[in-house]
C-alpha positions as CSV (number, residue, x, y, z in Angstrom):
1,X,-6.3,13.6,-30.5
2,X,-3.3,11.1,-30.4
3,X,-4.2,7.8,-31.8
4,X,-2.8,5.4,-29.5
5,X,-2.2,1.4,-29.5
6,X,-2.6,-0.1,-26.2
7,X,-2.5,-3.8,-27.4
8,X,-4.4,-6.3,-26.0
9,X,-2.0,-9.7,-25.6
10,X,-3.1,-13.0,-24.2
11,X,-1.1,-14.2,-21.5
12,X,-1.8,-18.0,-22.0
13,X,0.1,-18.0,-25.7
14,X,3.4,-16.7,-23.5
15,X,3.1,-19.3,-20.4
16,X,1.5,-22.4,-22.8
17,X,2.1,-21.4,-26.3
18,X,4.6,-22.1,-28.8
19,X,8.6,-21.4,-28.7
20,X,7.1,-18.5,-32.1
21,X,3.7,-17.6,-30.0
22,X,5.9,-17.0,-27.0
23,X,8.3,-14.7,-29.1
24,X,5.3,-12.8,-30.5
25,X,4.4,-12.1,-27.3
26,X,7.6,-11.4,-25.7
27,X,8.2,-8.7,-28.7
28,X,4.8,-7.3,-28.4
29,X,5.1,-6.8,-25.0
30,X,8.5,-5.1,-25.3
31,X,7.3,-2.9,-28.3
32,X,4.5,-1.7,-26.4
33,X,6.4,-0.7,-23.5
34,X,8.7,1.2,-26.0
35,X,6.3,3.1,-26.3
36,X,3.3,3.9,-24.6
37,X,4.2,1.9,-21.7
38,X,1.0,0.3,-20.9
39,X,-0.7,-3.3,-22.3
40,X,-4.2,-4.9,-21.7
41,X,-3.9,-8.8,-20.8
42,X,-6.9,-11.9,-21.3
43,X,-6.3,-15.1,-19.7
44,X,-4.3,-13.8,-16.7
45,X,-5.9,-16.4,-14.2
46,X,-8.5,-14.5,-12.4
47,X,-12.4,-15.5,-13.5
48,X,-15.4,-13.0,-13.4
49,X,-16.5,-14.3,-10.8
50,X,-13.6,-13.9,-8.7
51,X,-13.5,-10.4,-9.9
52,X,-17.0,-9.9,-9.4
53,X,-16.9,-10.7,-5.5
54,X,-13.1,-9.1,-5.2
55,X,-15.5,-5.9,-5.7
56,X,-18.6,-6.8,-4.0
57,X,-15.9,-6.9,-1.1
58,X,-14.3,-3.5,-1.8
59,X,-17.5,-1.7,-1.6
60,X,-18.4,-3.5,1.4
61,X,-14.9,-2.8,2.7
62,X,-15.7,1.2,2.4
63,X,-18.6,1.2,3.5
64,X,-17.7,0.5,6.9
65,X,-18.0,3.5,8.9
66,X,-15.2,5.6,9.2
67,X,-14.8,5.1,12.9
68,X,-14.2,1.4,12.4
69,X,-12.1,2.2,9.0
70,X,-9.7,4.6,11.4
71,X,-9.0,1.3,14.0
72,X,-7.0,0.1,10.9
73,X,-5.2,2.9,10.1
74,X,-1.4,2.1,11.6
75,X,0.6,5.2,11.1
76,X,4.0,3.6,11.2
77,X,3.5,1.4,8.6
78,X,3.1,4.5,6.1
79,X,0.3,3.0,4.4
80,X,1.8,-0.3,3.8
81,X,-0.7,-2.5,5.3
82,X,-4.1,-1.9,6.5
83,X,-6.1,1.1,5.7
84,X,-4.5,5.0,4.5
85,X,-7.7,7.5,5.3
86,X,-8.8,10.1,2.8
87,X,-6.3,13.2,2.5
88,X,-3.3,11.3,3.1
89,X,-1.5,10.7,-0.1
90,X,-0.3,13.5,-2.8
91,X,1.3,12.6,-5.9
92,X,4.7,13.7,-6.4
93,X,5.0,17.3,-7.0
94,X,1.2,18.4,-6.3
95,X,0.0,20.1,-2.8
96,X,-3.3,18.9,-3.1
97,X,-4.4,15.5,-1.9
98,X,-5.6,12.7,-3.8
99,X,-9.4,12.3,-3.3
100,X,-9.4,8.8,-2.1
101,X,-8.9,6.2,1.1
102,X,-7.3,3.2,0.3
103,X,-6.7,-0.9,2.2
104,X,-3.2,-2.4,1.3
105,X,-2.3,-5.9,1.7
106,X,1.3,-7.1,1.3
107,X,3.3,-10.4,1.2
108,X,2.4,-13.5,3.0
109,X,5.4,-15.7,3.4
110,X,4.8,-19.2,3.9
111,X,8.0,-21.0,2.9
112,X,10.6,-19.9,5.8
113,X,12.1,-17.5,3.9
114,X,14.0,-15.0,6.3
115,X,12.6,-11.8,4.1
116,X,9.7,-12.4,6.0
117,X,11.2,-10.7,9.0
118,X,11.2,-7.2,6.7
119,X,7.4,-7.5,6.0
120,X,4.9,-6.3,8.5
121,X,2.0,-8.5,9.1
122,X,-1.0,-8.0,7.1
123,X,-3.9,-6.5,8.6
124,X,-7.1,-8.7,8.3
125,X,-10.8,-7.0,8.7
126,X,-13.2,-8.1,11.7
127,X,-15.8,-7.6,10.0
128,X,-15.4,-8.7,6.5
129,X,-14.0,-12.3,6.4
130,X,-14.4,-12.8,3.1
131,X,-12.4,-9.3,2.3
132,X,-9.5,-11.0,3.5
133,X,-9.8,-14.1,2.0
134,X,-10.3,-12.9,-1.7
135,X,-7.5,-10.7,-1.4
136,X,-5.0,-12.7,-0.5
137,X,-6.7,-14.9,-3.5
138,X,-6.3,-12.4,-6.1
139,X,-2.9,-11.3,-4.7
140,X,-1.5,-14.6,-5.5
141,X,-3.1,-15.0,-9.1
142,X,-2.1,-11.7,-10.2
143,X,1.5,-12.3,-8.5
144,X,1.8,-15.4,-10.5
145,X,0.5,-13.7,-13.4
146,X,3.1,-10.8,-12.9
147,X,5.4,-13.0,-13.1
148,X,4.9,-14.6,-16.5
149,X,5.0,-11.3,-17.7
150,X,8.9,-10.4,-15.9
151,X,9.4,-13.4,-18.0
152,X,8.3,-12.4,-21.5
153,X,10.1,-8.7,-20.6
154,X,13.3,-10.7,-19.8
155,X,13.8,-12.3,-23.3
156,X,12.4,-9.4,-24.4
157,X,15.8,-7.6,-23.0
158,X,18.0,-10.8,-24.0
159,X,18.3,-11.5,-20.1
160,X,17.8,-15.4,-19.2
161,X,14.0,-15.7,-19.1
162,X,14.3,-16.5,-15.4
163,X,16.5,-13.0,-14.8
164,X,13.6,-11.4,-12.3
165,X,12.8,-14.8,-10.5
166,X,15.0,-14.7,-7.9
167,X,14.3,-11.0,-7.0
168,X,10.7,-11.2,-7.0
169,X,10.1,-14.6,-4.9
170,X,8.4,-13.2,-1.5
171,X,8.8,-9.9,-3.1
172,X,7.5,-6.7,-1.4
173,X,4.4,-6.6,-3.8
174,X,1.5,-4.9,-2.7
175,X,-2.4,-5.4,-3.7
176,X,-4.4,-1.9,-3.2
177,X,-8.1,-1.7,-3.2
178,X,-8.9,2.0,-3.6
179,X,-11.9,3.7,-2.9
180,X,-12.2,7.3,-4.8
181,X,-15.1,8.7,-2.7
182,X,-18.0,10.7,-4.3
183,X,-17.9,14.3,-3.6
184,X,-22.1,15.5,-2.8
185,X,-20.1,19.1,-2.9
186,X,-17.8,20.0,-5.9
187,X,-17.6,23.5,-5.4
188,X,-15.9,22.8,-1.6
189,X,-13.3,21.0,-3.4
190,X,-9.9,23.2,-3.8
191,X,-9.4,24.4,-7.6
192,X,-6.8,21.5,-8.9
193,X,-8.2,18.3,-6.0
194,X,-8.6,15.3,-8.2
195,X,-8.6,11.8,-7.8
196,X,-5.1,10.9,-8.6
197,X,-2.6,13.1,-9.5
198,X,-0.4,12.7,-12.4
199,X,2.3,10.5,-11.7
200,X,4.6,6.9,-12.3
201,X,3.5,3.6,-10.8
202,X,7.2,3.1,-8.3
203,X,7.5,-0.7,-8.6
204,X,8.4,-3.1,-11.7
205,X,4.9,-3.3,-13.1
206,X,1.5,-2.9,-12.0
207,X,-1.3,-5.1,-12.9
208,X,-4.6,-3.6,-12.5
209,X,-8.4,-5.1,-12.8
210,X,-10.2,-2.9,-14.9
211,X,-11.9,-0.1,-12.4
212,X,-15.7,0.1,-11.8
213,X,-15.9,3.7,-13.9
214,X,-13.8,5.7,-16.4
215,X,-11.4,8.3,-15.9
216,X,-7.8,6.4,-16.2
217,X,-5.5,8.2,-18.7
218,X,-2.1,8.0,-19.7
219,X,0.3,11.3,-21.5
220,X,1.6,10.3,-24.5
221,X,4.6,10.9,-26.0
222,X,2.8,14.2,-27.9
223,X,2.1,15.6,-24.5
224,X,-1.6,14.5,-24.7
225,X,-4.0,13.1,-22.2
226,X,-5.4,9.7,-23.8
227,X,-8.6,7.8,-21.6
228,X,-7.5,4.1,-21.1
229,X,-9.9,1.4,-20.2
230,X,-10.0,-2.2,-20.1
231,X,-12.5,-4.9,-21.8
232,X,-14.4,-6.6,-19.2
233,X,-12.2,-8.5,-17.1
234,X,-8.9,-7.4,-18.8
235,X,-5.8,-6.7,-17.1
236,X,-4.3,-3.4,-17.4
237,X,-0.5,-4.0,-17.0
238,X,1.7,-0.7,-17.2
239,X,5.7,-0.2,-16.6
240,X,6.4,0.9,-13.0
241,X,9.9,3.3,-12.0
242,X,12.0,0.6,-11.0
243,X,11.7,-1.6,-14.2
244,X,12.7,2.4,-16.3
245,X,15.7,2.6,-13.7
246,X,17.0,-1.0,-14.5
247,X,16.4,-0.5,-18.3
248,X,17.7,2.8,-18.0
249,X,14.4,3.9,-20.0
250,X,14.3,1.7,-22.7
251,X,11.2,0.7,-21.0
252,X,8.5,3.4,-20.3
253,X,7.1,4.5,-16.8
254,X,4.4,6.0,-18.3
255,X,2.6,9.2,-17.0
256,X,-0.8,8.6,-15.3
257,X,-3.8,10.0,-13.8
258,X,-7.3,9.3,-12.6
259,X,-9.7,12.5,-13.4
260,X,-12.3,13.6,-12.1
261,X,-15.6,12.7,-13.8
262,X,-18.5,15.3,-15.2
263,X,-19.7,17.2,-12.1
264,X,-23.0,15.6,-12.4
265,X,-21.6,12.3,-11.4
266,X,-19.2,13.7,-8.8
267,X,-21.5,11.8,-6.1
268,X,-20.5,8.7,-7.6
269,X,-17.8,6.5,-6.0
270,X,-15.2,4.6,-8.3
271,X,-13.5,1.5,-7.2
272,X,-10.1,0.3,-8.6
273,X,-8.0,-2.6,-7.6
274,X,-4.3,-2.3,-8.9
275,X,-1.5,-4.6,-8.0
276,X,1.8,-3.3,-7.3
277,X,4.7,-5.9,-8.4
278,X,7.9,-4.8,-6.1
279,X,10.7,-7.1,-6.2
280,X,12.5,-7.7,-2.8
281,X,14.5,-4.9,-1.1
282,X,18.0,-5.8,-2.5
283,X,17.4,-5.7,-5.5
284,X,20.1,-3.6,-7.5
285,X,18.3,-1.3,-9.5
286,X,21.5,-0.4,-11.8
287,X,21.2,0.2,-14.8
288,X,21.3,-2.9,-17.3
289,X,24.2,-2.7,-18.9
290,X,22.8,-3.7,-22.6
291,X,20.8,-0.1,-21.9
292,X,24.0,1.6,-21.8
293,X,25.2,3.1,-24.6
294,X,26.8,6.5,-26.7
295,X,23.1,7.4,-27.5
296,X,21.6,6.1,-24.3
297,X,23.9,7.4,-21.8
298,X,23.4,6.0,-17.5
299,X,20.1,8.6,-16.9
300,X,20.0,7.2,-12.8
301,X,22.5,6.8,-9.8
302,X,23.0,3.4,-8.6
303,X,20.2,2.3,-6.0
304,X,18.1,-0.8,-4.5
305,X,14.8,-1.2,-4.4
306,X,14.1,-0.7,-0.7
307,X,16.3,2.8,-0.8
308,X,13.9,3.8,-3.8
309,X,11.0,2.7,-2.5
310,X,11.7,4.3,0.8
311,X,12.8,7.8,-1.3
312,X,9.1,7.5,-3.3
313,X,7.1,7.1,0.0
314,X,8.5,10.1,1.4
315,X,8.0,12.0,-1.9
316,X,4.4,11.3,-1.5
317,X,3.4,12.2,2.2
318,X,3.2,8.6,3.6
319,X,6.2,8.4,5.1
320,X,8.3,10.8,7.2
């Protein structure tokens, strides 16, 4: 068994601490995602109880029947907003479907901002007021949050500390709530259906609030699978595709999956909320750079965000 450190970093000695606690933190963040790519985080803004209702709210969300699910299912926004039914997504390179239905909910603009016109609207629940309301509540907190931590990863990089600002104001960030259904049958299931296929996050980072069961693990660098949770209301916080591209892989998009659990507890749902930090569209992707060098050679053509992202959703069977 690899023995791997995920550390576990507070995010209040980066945004409050001093100019040496911010530089521990900046370095710790930037040695982790060396290396195993992921972090835990405390003090990230959202409270228990905010967390405790964002999931009350997920389960009631799922709950719905599928009928009234289905009325928010909008095909041609490939999953972006509203809800993506179960069977729809397949992680790159597998044939077999995910085993889970997921509820997206995207940027609200509120400051004029022209981007606004790229972003479809979001897609509020009938039925669940409150749904909509937390959301957008934890959407914000764990965008501000997301973007403390561009900030540590900048000076971490010797960029100015405000290099990702710019590119991630009203960025194309998504919040997913994901619902990995239980299965009363595991012997109807095809051979190699799990609940998420092994894969990379696409976007800069992704923040996620620690899931309501196990099975999270990430491949290490021995080519081992290694079970990752979080402490109570910790933060997981991993390296996304787009932040490897732009550091041409100094930074780690690390391996993932979500396994099935013991086939006793198959009938179980799991719940998991992760946050997907995009930066706008235009966003050059190029490679830093400071990345580039005789040992480190370019690894990626040149590319923006929205041609990436659009590449990835293809890749994956929700877009055509």
């Amino acid at each position: 068994m690899s023995t791997v450190n995920i550390p576990r970093l507070d995010l209040d000695t980066y945004i409050n601490g001093t100019a040496e606690q911010r530089k521990k933190f900046s370095d710790e963040i930037g040695k982790a995602f060396n290396t195993t790519g992921f972090v835990t985080i405390t003090n990230h803004g959202l409270s228990k109880e905010l967390i405790d209702n964002l999931y009350a709210q997920v389960k009631a969300l799922f709950a719905l029947p599928d009928d009234v699910k289905a009325k928010y299912e909008i095909p041609e926004l490939s999953g972006q907003r509203g809800y993506t039914g179960k069977g729809k997504e397949t992680a790159k390179g597998f044939k077999v479907p995910d085993l889970k239905e997921f509820w997206q909910i995207g940027q609200t603009v509120t400051d004029g901002d022209p981007v606004k016109n790229e972003y479809p609207d979001n897609v509020m629940v009938e039925e669940l007021p409150e749904f909509n309301r937390v959301t957008r509540e934890v959407y914000q907190k764990l965008e501000a949050a997301g973007k403390s931590l561009l900030k540590a990863i900048a000076v971490y990089l010797g960029l100015d500390e405000h290099y990702f600002d710019k590119h991630v104001h009203n960025g194309n960030s998504i919040l997913r709530t994901l619902h990995y259904f239980g299965i009363e049958d595991p012997d109807s299931l095809p051979a190699d259906a799990v609940r998420a296929g092994a894969h990379e996050d696409i976007n800069l980072i992704t923040l996620l609030i620690g899931a309501s069961a196990d099975g999270l693990e990430l491949l290490t660098r021995e080519n081992t699978w290694f079970p990752v949770s979080a402490h109570g209301e910790d933060v997981v916080v991993n390296v996304g595709d787009m932040l490897q591209r732009l550091t041409n892989g100094k930074l780690k998009s690390t391996t993932h999956r979500v396994v099935n659990p013991p086939r006793e507890l198959m009938k179980n749902s799991r719940y998991s909320v992760p946050f997907f930090l995009h930066p706008r569209s235009d966003m050059d992707l190029s490679s830093l750079d400071s990345c580039i060098d005789a040992e480190h050679p370019k690894q990626w053509e040149d590319m923006t965000a929205g041609e990436y992202l659009d590449e990835r959703l293809r890749e994956i069977g929700l877009k055509k």
